[in-house]
C-alpha positions in Angstrom: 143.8 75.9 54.9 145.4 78.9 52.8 148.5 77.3 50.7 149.9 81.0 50.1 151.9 81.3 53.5 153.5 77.9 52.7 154.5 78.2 49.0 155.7 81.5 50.3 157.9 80.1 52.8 158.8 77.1 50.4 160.2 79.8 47.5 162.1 81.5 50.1 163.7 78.5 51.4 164.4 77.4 47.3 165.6 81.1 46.7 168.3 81.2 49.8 169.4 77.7 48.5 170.5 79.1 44.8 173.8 79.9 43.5 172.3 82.9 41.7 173.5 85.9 43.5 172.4 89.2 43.0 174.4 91.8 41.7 174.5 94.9 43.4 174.3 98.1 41.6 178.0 99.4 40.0 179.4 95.6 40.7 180.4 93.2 37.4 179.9 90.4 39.3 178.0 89.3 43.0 181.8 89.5 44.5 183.5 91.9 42.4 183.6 95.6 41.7 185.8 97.6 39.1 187.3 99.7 42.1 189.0 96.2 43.0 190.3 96.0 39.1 191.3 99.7 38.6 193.1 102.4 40.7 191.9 105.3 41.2 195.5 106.6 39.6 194.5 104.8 36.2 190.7 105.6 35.9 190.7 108.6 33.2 193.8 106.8 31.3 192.4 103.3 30.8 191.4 102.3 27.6 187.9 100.5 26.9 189.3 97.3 25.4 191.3 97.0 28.5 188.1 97.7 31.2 186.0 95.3 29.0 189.0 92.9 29.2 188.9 93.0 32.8 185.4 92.4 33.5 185.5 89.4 31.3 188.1 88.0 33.8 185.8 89.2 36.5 182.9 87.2 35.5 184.3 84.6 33.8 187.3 83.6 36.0 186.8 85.5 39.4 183.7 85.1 40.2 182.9 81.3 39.7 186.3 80.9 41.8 184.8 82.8 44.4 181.2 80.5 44.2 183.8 77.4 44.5 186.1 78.4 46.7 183.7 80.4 49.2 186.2 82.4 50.7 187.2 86.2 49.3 190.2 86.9 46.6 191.6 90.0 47.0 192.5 91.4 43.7 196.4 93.2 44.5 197.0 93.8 41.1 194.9 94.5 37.5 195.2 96.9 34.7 198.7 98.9 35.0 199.4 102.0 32.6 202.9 101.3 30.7 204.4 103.5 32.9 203.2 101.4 36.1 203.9 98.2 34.7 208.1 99.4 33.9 208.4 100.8 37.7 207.4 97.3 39.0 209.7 95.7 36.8 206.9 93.7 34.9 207.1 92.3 31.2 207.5 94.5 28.5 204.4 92.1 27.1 202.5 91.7 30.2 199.0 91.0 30.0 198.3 93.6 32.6 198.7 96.7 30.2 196.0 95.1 28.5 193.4 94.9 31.6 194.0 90.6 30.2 195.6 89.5 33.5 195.3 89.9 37.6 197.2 89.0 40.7 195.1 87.8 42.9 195.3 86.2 46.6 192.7 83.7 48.8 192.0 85.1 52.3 193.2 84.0 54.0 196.6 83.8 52.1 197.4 80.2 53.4 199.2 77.2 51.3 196.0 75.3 51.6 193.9 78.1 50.0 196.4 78.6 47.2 195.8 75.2 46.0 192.6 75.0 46.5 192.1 78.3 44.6 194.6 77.6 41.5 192.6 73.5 41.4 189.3 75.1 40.6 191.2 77.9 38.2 192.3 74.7 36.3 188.9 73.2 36.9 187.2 76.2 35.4 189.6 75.9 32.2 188.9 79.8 31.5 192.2 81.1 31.2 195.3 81.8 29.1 198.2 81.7 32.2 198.0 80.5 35.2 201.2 81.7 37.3 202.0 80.0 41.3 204.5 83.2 41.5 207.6 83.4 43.9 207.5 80.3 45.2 208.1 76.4 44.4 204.5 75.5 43.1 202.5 73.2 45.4 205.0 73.1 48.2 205.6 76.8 49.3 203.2 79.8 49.9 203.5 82.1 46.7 202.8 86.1 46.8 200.3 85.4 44.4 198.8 83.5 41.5 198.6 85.7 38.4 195.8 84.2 35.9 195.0 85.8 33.1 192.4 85.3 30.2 191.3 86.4 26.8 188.1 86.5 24.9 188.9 87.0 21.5 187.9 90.1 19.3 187.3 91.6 22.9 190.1 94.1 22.9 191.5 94.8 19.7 195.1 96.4 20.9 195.9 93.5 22.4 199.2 91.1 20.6 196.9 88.1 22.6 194.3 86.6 20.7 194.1 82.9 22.3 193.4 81.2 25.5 197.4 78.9 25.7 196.4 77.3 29.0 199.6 77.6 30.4 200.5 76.5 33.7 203.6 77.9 35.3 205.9 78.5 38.3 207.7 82.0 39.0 210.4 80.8 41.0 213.7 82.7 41.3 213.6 84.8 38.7 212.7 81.3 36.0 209.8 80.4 34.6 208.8 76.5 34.3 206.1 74.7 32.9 204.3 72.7 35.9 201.9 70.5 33.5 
């Protein structure tokens, strides 16, 4: 009896069964590409701290979200240009200028996916802010949870240098601490 048609079969079986996903060619991550992280607006003005930043988030934050959480995250909001970031009425500080922070969303956008999604962000513990935004944390369906995260030394024009953990609601125009 030839064993080769068996331990084929057998590594197959093992192989389908891993977590290990393959990246596909121009992705950072199994999940995520940088078309989902940058506009095509912002792509000749970015700087490279700010792309390296946002890759670090990618495959540090996103991506073993995604593995957890098995359902997509749409990214609606990365890297914004000063410019960008005043005509949306974000903070003069905001992470986003510095490619350090995204908006993103579970799909679908329920209640249920939101919690699930920010439990294994805390999980994870990779991240400077976690943000339930526009909504009473927990009990209400925000617009979005902005995260953001910082590897230090990574991008040098940055005022961030530390992961805070900070957990917080965005909830009529106030921001409270929900630790």
């Amino acid at each position: 009896m030839k064993l080769w048609p068996w331990l084929t079969l057998a590594a197959l079986i093992l192989m389908s069964k891993s977590s290990t996903k393959i990246i596909p060619p121009g992705n950072w991550t199994a999940d995520f590409n940088p078309e989902e992280f940058i506009s095509p607006v912002n792509r000749e003005k970015i700087p490279k701290g700010a792309v390296d930043s946002l890759k670090a988030i990618a495959v540090n934050v996103l991506q073993p979200a995604r593995n957890k959480l098995r359902l997509p995250i749409k990214v609606t909001s990365a890297y914004r240009t000063l410019l960008r970031n005043a005509a949306i009425g974000g903070a003069l500080n905001s992470q986003h200028i510095f490619g350090q922070a995204l908006d993103i969303q579970p799909m679908p956008a329920t209640l249920e996916n939101y919690k699930k999604l920010y439990d294994i962000l805390i999980k994870n513990g990779k991240y400077d802010q976690i943000i339930w935004e526009n909504a009473l944390a927990f009990s209400q369906t925000p617009s979005h949870i902005h995260v953001s995260f910082v590897v230090p030394g990574l991008n040098p024009t940055s005022p961030y240098k530390v992961n805070r953990k900070r957990q917080l609601q965005y909830y009529q125009n106030n921001y409270t601490s929900i630790t």
